[in-house]
C-alpha positions as CSV (number, residue, x, y, z in Angstrom):
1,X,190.6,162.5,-9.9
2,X,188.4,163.5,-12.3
3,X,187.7,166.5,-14.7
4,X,189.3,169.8,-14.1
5,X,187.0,172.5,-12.1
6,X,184.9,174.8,-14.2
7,X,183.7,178.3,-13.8
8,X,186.4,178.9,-11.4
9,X,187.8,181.7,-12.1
10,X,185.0,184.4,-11.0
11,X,184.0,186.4,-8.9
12,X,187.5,187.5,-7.4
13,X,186.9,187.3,-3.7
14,X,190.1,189.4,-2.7
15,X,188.1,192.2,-3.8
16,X,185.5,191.4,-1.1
17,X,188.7,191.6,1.2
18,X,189.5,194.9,-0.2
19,X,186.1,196.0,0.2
20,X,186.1,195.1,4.0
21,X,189.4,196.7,4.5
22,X,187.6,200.1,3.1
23,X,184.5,199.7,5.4
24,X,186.8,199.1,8.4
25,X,187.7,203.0,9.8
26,X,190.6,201.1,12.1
27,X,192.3,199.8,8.9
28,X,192.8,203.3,7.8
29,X,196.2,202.6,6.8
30,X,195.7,200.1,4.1
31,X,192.6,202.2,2.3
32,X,194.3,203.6,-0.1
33,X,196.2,200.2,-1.4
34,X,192.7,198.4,-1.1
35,X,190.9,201.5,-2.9
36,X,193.8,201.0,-6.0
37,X,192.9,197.5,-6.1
38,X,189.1,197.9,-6.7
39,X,189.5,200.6,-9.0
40,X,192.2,198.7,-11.0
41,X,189.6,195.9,-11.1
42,X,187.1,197.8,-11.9
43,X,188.3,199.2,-15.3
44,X,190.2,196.1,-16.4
45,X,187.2,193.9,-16.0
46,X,184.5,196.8,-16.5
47,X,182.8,195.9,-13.5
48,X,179.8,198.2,-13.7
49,X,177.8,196.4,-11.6
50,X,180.4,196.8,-8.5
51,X,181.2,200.4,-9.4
52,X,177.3,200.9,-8.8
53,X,177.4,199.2,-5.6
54,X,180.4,200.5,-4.4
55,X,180.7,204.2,-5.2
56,X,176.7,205.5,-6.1
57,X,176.1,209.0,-4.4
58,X,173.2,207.0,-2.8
59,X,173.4,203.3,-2.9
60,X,176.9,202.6,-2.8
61,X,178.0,201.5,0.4
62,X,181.5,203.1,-0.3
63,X,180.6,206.6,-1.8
64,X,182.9,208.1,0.8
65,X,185.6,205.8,-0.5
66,X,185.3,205.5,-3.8
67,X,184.8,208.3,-6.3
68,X,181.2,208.3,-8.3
69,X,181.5,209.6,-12.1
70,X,178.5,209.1,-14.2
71,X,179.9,209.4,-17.3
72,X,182.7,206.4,-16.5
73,X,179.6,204.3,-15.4
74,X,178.0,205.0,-18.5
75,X,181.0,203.9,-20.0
76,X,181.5,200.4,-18.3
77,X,177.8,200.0,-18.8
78,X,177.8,200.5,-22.8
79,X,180.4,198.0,-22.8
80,X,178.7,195.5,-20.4
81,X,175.5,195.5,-23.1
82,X,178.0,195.3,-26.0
83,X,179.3,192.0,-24.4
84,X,176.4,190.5,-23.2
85,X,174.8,191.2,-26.4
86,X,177.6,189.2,-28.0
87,X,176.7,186.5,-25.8
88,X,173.4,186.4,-26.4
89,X,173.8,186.4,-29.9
90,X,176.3,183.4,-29.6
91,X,173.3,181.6,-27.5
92,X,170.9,182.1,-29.8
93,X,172.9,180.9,-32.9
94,X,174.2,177.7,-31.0
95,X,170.7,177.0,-30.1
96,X,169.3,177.5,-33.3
97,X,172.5,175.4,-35.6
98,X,174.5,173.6,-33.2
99,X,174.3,171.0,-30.8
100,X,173.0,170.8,-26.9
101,X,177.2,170.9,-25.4
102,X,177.9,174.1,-27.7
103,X,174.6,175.8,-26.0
104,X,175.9,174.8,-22.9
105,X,179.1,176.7,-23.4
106,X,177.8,180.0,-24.3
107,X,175.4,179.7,-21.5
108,X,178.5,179.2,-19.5
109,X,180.2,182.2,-20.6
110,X,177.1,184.2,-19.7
111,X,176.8,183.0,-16.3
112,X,181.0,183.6,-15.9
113,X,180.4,187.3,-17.7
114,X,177.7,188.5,-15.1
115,X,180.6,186.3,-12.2
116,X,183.1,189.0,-13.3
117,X,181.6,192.2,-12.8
118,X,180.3,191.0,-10.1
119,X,176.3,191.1,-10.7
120,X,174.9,188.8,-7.9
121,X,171.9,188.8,-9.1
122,X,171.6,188.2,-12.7
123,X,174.8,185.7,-12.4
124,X,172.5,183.2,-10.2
125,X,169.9,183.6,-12.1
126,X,171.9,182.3,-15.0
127,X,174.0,180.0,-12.7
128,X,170.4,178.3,-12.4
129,X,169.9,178.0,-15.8
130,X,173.1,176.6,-16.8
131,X,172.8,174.3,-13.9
132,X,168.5,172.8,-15.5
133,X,170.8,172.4,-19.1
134,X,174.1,170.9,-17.7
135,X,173.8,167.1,-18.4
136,X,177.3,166.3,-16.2
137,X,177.6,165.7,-12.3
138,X,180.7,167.0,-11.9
139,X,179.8,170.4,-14.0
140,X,176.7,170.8,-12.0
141,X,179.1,170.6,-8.5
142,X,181.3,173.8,-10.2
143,X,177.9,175.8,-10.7
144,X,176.6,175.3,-7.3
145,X,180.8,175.7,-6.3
146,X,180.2,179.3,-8.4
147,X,177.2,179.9,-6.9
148,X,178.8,179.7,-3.2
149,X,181.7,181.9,-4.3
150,X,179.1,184.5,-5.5
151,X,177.2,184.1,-2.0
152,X,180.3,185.0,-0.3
153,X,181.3,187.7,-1.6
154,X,178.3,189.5,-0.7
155,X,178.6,187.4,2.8
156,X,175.1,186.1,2.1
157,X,175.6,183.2,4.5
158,X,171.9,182.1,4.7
159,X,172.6,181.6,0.7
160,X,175.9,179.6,1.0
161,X,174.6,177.3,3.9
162,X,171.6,176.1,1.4
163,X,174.1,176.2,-1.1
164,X,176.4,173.8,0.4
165,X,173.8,171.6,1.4
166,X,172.7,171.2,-2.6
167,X,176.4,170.9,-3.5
168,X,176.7,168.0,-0.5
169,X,174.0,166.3,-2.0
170,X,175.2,166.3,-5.6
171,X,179.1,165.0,-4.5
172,X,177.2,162.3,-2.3
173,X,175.7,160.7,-5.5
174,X,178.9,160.1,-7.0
175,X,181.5,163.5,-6.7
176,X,185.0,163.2,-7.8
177,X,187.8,163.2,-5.3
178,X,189.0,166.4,-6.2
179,X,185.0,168.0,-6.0
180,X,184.9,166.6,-2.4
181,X,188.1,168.3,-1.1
182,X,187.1,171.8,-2.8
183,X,183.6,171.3,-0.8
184,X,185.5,170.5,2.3
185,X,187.6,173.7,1.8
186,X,183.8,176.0,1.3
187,X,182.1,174.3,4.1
188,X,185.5,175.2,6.3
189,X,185.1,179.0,5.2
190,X,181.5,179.1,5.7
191,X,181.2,177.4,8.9
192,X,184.1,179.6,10.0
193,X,182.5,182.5,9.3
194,X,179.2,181.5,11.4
195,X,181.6,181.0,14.3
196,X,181.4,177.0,14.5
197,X,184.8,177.0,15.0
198,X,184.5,173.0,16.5
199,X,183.1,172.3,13.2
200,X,185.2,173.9,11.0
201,X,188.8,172.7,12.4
202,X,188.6,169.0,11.0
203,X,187.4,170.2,7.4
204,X,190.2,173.1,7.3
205,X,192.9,170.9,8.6
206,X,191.9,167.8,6.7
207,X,192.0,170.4,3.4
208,X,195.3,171.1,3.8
209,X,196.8,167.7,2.1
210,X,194.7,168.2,-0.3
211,X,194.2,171.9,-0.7
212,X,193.1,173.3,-5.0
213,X,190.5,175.9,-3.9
214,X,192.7,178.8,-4.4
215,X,189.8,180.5,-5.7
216,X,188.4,181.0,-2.4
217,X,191.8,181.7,-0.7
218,X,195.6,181.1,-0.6
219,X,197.4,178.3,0.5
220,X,199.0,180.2,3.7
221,X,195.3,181.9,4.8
222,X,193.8,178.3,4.9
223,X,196.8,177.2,7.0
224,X,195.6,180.5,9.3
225,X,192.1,179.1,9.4
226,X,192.7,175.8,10.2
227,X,195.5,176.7,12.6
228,X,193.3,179.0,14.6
229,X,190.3,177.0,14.8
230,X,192.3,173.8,15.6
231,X,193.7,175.9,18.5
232,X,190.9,176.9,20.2
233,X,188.8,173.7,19.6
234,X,190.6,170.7,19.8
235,X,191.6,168.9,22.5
236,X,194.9,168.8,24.2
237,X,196.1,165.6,22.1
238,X,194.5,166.2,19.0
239,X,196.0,169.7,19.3
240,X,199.1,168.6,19.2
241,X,198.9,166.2,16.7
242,X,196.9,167.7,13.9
243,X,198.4,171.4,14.4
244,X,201.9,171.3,16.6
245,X,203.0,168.5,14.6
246,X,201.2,168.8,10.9
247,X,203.8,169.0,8.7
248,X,201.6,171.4,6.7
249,X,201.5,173.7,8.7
250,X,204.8,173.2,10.0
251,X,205.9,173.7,6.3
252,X,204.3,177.6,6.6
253,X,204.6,178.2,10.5
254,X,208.0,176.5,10.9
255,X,209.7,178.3,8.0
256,X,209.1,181.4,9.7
257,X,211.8,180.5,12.0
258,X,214.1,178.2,10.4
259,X,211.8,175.2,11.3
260,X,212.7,171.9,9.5
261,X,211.0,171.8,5.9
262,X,210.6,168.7,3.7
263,X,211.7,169.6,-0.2
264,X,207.7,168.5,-1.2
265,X,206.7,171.4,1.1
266,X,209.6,174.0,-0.9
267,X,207.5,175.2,-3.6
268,X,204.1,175.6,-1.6
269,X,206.1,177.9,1.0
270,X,207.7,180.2,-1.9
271,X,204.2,180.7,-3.5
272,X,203.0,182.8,-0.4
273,X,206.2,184.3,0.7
274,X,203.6,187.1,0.2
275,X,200.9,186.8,2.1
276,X,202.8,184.8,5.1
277,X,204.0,187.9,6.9
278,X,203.5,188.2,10.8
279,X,202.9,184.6,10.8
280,X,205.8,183.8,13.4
281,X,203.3,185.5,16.1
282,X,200.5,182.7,15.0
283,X,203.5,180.0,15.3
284,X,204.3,181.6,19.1
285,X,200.7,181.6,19.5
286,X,200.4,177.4,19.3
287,X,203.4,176.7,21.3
288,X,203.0,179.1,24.2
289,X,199.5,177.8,24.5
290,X,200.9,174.3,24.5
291,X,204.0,174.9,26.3
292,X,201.8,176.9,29.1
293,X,204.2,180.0,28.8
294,X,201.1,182.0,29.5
295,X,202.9,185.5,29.5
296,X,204.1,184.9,25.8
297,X,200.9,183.7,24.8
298,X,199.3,186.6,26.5
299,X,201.7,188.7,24.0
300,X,201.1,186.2,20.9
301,X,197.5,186.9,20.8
302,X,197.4,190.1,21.2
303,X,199.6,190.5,18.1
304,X,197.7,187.8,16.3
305,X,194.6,190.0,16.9
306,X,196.2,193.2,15.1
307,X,197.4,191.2,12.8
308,X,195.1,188.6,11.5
309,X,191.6,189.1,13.6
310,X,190.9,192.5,13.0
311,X,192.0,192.6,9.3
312,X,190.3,189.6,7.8
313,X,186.8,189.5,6.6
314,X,185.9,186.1,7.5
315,X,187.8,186.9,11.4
316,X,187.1,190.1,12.1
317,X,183.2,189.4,12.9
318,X,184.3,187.1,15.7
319,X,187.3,189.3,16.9
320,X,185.9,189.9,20.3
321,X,184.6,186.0,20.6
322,X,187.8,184.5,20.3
323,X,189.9,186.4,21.7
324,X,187.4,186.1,25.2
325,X,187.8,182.2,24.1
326,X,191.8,181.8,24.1
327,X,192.0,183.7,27.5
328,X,189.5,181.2,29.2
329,X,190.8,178.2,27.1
330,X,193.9,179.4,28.6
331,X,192.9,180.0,32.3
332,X,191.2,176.8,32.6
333,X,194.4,175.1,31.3
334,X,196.1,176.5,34.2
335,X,193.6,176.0,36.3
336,X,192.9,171.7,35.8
337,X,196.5,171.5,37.3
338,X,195.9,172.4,40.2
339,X,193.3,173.0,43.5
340,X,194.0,176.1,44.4
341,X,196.4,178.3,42.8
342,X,197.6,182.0,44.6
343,X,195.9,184.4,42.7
344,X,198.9,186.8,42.3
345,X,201.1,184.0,41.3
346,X,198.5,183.1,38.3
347,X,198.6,186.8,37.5
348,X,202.3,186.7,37.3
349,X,202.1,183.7,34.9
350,X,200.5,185.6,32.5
351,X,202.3,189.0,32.6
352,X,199.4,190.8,34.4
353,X,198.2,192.6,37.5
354,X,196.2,190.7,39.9
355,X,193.0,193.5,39.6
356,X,192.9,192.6,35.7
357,X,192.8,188.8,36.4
358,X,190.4,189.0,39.0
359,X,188.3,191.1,36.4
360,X,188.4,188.5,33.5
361,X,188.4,185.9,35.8
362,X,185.0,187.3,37.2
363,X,183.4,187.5,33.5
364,X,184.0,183.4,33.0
365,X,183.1,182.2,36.9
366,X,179.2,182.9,36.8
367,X,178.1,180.9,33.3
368,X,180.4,178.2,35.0
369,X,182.9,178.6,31.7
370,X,185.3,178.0,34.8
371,X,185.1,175.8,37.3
372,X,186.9,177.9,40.2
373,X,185.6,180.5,42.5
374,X,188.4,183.6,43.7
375,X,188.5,183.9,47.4
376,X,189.9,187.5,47.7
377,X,190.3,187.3,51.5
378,X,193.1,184.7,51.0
379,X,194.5,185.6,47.7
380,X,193.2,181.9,46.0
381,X,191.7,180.7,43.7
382,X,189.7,177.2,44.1
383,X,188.9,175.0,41.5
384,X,185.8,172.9,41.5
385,X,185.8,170.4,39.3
386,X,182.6,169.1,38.2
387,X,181.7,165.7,40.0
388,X,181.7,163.2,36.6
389,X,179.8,160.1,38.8
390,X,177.0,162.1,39.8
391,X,177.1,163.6,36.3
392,X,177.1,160.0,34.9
393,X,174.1,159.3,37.3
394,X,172.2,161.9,36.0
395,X,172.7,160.8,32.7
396,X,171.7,157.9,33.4
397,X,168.4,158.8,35.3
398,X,167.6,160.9,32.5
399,X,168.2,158.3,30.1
400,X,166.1,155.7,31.8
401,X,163.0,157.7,32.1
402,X,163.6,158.2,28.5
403,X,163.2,154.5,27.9
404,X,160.4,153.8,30.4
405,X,158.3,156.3,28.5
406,X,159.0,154.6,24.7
407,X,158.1,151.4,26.4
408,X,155.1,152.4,27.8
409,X,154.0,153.8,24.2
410,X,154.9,150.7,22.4
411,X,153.1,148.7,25.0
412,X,150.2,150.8,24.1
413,X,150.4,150.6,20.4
414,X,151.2,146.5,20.9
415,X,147.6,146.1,23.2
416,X,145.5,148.4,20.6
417,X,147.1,146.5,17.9
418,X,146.1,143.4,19.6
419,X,142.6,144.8,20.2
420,X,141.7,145.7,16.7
421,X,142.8,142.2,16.0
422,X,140.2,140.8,18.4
């Protein structure tokens, strides 16, 4: 399995949550738990740094939030130099009387000091260091694993997709098994938060077998990754198999309702207890979608939104997106069942007026996200399903010319070969 993860523990990314949750007006309600939090953070791990960022008259991006006193900077400040003095010192006398893996170690605790109070800056610039004097693979992977967790906290998603590029790289020379997984689990969140939702579903669900990155996130919000982009990206069958039927997420989802729990699964499920509440409107979310009871689904989502969308960092970006997506995913469900369908009856299905459907309906029809077309005179909608053989022909055109013209170029480089042989 190889060695256990280093440099782990830091930065704390439920304080990025915490921040979000105090830049979001709508989430009013939970500000003052999420301003206790930082503040509590701040003092026990003298997070100058943050307190700058967070609560400076003019810089800090929550001075309406968070209270600025100089004097209590000054105070984390003097004790930031004290330590990293210490440090330095430790550094120094390593370098100068002991070997290359005790150098390595205080140049570790360094990079992990400036992790903690949250310093992006001056933790990857000595993230990089450590990572020229770090002789192992698999310590190399947990600096650029660091280095992503410090990139996400300041949702620097350029940074993290380069990142987990360089981390790819290094596990493709020889990672452990338990390396690979934690990447799987980064390149999930990541990809999630960039909207590739397609993308993201087999890494998330895959992760959740194997799931140790609870530095990036609990147990029970990976399950309400992977369960949401499995849901709006996978295919009927797959659906059903890797997310209906995944006895891990049946092991969260299911236990909300007295679902069937295998003893292995026991011990996961009463580490969350805490962080699993409002979960049985994801659960009714999946099986109304699959059970095409399109008036509780209608209700699922909407309560799924409140309670998960809008409140989660990673989610709330793509609020809007998604939500748009599960409606059409939805519709067009309905809609491959049949020819023509009464417009007020497919209103009824899903618990709303016929004005409203025509509405949303109207925003999908033109870019062709549905194949149907609302005849208002007759109350009907007609489907259209795209003609596949004449869609296969044109493939196939398309991909002939394609040949025809890489012929004619290696004919051409064949007869000037042959001429410069002549």
């Amino acid at each position: 399995m190889g060695s256990d993860p280093q440099y782990a523990s830091y930065p704390n990314l439920l304080l990025s949550q915490h921040i979000f949750t105090l830049r979001t007006p709508s989430l009013s309600a939970n500000h003052p738990a999420a301003n206790k939090a930082l503040t509590a953070s701040i003092k026990e791990a003298s997070q100058a740094p943050l307190y700058r960022y967070l609560a400076h008259p003019t810089d800090g991006i929550l001075s309406s939030e968070i209270v600025w006193d100089e004097k209590y900077y000054d105070e984390l400040k003097k004790g930031n130099d004290e330590e990293l003095e210490v440090l330095d010192t430790e550094i120094k006398e390593s370098d100068e009387k002991a070997g290359e893996s005790e150098v390595v170690e205080a140049m570790g605790k360094k990079a992990e000091f400036f992790a903690r109070v949250v310093d992006k800056e001056r933790a990857l610039a000595a993230y990089e260091e450590l990572y020229i004097k770090t002789p192992t693979l698999g310590a190399k992977i947990d600096i650029v694993l660091a280095i992503i967790r410090m990139e996400m906290f300041y949702d620097d998603k350029a940074g993290v997709k380069k990142s987990v590029e360089r981390a790819r790289r290094l596990i493709d020379t020889g990672g452990d098994w338990d390396r690979r997984n934690r990447l799987k689990s980064y390149t999930g969140l990541h990809l999630l938060s960039c909207r590739q939702y397609a993308e993201a579903a087999p890494l998330l669900l895959d992760s959740l077998s194997t799931f140790t990155s609870t530095e990036i996130c609990s147990y029970s919000t990976l399950v309400l990754y992977a369960v949401l982009a499995g849901t709006i990206s996978l295919n009927r069958v797959d659906f059903k198999a890797k997310v209906i039927d995944s006895a891990e997420v049946l092991a969260v989802l299911g236990s909300r309702s007295g679902g069937a729990v295998s003893a292995g699964d026991v011990e996961m499920i009463d580490a969350e207890t805490e962080d699993t509440e409002g979960y049985s409107s994801l659960e009714s979310l999946v099986n109304s979608l699959y059970l095409c009871e399109y008036k509780s689904f209608f209700v699922a989502l909407a309560d799924v939104e409140e309670l998960f969308l809008s409140r989660d960092r990673i989610l709330a970006e793509h609020k809007a997106w998604y939500v748009r997506e599960m409606r059409r995913r939805a519709y067009a469900q309905l809609l491959e069942s049949y020819r023509v369908v009464g417009l007020e009856s497919m209103a009824n299905a899903f618990g709303v007026s016929v004005e409203w459907l025509d509405r949303d309906l109207s925003k999908f029809i033109p870019s062709k996200k549905l194949n149907c077309t609302i005849d208002r005179v007759n109350g009907v909608i007609e489907t259209n399903r795209p003609d596949d053989k004449n869609r296969q022909y044109q493939d196939v055109v398309k991909q002939g010319d394609q040949l025809l013209t890489k012929l004619q170029k290696f004919g051409q480089a064949v007869r000037l070969r042959g001429s410069e042989r002549a």
